[in-house]
C-alpha positions as a Markdown table, in Angstrom:
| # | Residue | x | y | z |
|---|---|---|---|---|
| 1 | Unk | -8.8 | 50.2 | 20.5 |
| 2 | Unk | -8.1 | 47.5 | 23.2 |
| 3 | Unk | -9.5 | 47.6 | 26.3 |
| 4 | Unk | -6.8 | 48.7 | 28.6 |
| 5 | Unk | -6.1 | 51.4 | 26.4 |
| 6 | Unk | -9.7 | 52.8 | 26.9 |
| 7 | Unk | -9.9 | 52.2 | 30.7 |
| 8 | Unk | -6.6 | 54.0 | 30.5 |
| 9 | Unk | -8.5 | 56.8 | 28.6 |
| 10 | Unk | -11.7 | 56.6 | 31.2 |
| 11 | Unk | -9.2 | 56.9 | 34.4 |
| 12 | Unk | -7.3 | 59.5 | 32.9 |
| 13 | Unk | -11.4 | 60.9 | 32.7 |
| 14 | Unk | -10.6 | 61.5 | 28.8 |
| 15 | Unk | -14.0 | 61.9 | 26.8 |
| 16 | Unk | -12.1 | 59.7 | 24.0 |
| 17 | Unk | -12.3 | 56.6 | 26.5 |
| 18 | Unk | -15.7 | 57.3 | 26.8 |
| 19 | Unk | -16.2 | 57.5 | 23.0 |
| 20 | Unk | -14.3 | 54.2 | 22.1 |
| 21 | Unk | -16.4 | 53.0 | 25.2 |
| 22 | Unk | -19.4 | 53.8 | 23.3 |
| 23 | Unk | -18.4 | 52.0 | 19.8 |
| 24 | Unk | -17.3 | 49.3 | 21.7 |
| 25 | Unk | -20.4 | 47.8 | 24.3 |
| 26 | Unk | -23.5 | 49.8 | 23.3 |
| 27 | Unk | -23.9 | 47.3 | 20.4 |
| 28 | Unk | -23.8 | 44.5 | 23.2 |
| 29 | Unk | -25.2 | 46.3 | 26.0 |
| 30 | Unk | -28.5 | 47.3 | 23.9 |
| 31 | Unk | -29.3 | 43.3 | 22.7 |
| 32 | Unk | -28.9 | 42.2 | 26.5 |
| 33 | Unk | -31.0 | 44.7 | 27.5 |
| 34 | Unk | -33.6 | 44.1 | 24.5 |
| 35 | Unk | -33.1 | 40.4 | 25.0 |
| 36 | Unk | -34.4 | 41.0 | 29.1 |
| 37 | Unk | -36.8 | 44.3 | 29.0 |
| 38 | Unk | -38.3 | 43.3 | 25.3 |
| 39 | Unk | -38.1 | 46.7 | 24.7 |
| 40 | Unk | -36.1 | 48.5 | 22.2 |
| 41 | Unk | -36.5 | 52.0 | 23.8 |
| 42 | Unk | -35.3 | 50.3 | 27.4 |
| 43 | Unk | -32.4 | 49.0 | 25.5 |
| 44 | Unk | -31.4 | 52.4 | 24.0 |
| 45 | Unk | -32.0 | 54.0 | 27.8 |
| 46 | Unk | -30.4 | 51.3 | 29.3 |
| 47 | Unk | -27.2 | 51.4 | 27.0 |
| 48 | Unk | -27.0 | 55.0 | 27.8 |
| 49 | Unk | -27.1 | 54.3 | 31.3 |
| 50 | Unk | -24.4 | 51.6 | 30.9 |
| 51 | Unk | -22.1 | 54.4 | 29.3 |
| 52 | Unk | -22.7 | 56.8 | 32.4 |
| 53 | Unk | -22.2 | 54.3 | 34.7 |
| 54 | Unk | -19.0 | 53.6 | 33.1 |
| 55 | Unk | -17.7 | 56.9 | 33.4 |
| 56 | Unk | -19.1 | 57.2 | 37.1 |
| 57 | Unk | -17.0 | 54.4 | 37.7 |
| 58 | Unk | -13.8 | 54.0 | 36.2 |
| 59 | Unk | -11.9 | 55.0 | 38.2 |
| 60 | Unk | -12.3 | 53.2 | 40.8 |
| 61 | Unk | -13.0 | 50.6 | 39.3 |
| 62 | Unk | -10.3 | 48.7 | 36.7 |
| 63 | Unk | -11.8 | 45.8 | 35.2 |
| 64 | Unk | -9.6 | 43.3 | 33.2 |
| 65 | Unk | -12.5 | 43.3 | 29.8 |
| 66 | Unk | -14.8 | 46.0 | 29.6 |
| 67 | Unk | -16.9 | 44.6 | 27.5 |
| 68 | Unk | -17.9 | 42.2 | 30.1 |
| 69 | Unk | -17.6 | 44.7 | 32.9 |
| 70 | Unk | -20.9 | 46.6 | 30.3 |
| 71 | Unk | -22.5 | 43.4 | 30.4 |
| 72 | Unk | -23.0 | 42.8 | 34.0 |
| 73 | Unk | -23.8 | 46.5 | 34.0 |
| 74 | Unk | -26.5 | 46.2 | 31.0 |
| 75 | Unk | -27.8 | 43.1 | 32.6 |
| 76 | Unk | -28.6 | 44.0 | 36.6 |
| 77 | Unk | -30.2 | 47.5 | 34.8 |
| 78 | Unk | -32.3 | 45.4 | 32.5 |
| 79 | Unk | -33.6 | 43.3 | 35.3 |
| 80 | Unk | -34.3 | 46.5 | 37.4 |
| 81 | Unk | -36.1 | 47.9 | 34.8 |
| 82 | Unk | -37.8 | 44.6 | 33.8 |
| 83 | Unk | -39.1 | 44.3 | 37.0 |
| 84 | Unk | -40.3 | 47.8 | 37.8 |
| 85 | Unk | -42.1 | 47.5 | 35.2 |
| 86 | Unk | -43.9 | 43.9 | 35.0 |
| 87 | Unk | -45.8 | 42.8 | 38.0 |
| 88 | Unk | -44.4 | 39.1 | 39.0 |
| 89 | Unk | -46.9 | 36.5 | 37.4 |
| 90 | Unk | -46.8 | 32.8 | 37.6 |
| 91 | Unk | -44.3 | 31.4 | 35.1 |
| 92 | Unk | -42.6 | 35.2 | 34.6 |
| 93 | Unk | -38.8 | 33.7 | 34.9 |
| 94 | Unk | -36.0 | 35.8 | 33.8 |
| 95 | Unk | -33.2 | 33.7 | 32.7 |
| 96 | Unk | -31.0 | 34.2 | 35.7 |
| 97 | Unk | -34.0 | 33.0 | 38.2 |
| 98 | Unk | -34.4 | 30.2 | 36.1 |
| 99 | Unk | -30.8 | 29.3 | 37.0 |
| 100 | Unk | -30.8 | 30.3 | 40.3 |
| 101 | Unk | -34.1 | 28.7 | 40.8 |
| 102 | Unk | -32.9 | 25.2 | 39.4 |
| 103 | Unk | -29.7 | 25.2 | 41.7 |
| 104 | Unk | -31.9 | 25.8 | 44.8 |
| 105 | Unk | -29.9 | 29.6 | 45.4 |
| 106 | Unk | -32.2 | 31.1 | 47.6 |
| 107 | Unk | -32.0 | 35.1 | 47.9 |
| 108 | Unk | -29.2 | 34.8 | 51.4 |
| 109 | Unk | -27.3 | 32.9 | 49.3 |
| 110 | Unk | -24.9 | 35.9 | 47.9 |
| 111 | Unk | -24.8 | 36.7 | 52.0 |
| 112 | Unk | -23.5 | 32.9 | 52.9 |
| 113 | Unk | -20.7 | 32.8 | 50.3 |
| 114 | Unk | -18.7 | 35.6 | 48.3 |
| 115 | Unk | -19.3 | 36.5 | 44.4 |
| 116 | Unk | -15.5 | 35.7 | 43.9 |
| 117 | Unk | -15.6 | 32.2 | 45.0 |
| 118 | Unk | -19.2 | 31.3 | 43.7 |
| 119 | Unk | -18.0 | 32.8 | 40.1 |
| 120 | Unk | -14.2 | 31.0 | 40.2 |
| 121 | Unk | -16.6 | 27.9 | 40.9 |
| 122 | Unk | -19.0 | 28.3 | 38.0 |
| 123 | Unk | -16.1 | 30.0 | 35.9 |
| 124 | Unk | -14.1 | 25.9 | 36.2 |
| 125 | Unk | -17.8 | 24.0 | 35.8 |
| 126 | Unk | -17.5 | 26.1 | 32.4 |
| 127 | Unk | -14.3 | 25.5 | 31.2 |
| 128 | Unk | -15.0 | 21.9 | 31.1 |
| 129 | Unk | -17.8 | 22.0 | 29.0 |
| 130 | Unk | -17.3 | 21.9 | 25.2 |
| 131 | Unk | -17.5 | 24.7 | 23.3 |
| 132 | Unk | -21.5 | 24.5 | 21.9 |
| 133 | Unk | -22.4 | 23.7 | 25.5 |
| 134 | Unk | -20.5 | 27.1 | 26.7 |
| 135 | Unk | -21.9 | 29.1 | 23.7 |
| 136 | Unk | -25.4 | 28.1 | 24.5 |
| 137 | Unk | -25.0 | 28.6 | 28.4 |
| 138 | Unk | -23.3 | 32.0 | 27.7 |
| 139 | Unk | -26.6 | 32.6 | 25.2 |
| 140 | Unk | -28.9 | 31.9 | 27.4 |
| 141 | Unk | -27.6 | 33.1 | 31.0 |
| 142 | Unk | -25.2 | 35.8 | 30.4 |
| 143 | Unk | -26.8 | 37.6 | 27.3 |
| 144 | Unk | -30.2 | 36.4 | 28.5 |
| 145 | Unk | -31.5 | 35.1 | 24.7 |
| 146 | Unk | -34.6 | 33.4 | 24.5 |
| 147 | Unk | -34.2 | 29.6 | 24.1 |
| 148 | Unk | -35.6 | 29.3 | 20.7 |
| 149 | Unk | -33.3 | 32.4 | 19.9 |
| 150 | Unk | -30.0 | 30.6 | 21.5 |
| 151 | Unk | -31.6 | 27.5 | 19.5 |
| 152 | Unk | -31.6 | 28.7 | 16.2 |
| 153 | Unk | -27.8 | 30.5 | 16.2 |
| 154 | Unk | -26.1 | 27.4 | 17.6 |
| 155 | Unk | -28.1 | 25.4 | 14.4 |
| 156 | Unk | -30.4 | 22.9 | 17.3 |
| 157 | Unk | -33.6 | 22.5 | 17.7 |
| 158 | Unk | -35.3 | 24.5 | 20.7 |
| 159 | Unk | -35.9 | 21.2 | 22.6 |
| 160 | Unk | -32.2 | 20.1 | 22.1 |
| 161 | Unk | -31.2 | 23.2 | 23.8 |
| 162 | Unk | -33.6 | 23.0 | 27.0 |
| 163 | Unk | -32.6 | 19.8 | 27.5 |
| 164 | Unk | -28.9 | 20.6 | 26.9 |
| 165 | Unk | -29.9 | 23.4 | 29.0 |
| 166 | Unk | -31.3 | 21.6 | 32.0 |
| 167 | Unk | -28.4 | 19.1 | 32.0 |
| 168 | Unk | -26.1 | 21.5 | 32.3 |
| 169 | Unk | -27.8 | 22.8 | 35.2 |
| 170 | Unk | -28.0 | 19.9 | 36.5 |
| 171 | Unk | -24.7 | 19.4 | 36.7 |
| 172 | Unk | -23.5 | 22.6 | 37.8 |
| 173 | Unk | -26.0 | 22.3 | 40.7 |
| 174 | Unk | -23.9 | 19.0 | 41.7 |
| 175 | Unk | -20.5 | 20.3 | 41.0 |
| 176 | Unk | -21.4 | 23.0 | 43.6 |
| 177 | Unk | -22.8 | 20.9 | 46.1 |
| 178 | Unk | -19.5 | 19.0 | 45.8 |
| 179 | Unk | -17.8 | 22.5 | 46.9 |
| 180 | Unk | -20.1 | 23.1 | 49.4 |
| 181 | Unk | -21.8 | 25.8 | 47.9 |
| 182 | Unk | -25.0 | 24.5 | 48.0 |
């Protein structure tokens, strides 16, 4: 079932769209939260939660994929639970702070600029990469894979990938300074 047809479902608050809902992101939503929490009964919670929150939301909400729409979902629960329950050590980085941290975001930066612009921004830094490069960003910031993880599916060698990684960071850090984002 496509996605506008189940968001049609969910608005129409029809427990089919909530059932194709489920067949269509828990599968997604329970790796990114495995991939951040490490735990495989957080990811079953967490994908559960997903699906409620879902339902909760739609309507009002009408996103244009709803598989991505679970995914930002899975991943700011994931984090929430990672953090609750890990005390912040030295070297602790999830993924996303990593990112953040290497394009010098600091927590006020959300309040200085909106989400839409910051994602159109990163969304066009994106687009011009090739397609490995956007597969291994995607694999390692968006469904939060361990490096050696990402590594190993694109067919590279960990240490290709953090330095493919760190370029593209790079990069992106100067592309958004160029826009006065940073």
């Amino acid at each position: 079932m496509e996605d506008t047809e189940i968001i049609c479902l969910l608005t129409a608050r029809d427990e089919a769209g909530l059932a194709a809902a489920r067949e269509k992101v828990t599968p997604l939503c329970r790796h990114i939260a495995k991939n951040i929490t490490g735990s495989a009964e957080d990811a079953e919670e967490i994908a559960a939660d997903v699906l409620l929150r879902i339902w909760n939301t739609i309507p009002p909400e009408n996103p244009p994929s709803l598989k991505n729409y679970a995914a930002m979902i899975a991943r700011s629960l994931a984090i929430n639970r990672y953090r609750a329950a890990h005390a912040r050590k030295r070297g602790d980085v999830l993924p996303l702070e990593e990112l953040g941290d290497s394009l010098g975001m600091a927590d006020n930066t959300a309040e200085r600029i909106t989400a839409a612009e910051l994602a159109a921004a990163i969304g066009e830094y994106l687009a011009g990469l090739d397609a490995d490069d956007r597969a291994l960003f995607a694999r390692r910031y968006i469904r939060c894979e361990e490096i050696t993880a990402a590594a190993k599916a694109m067919g590279i060698t960990a240490g290709n990938a953090r330095i493919r990684l760190w370029r593209m960071r790079q990069n992106l850090r100067r592309e958004l300074e160029r826009r006065h984002f940073l």
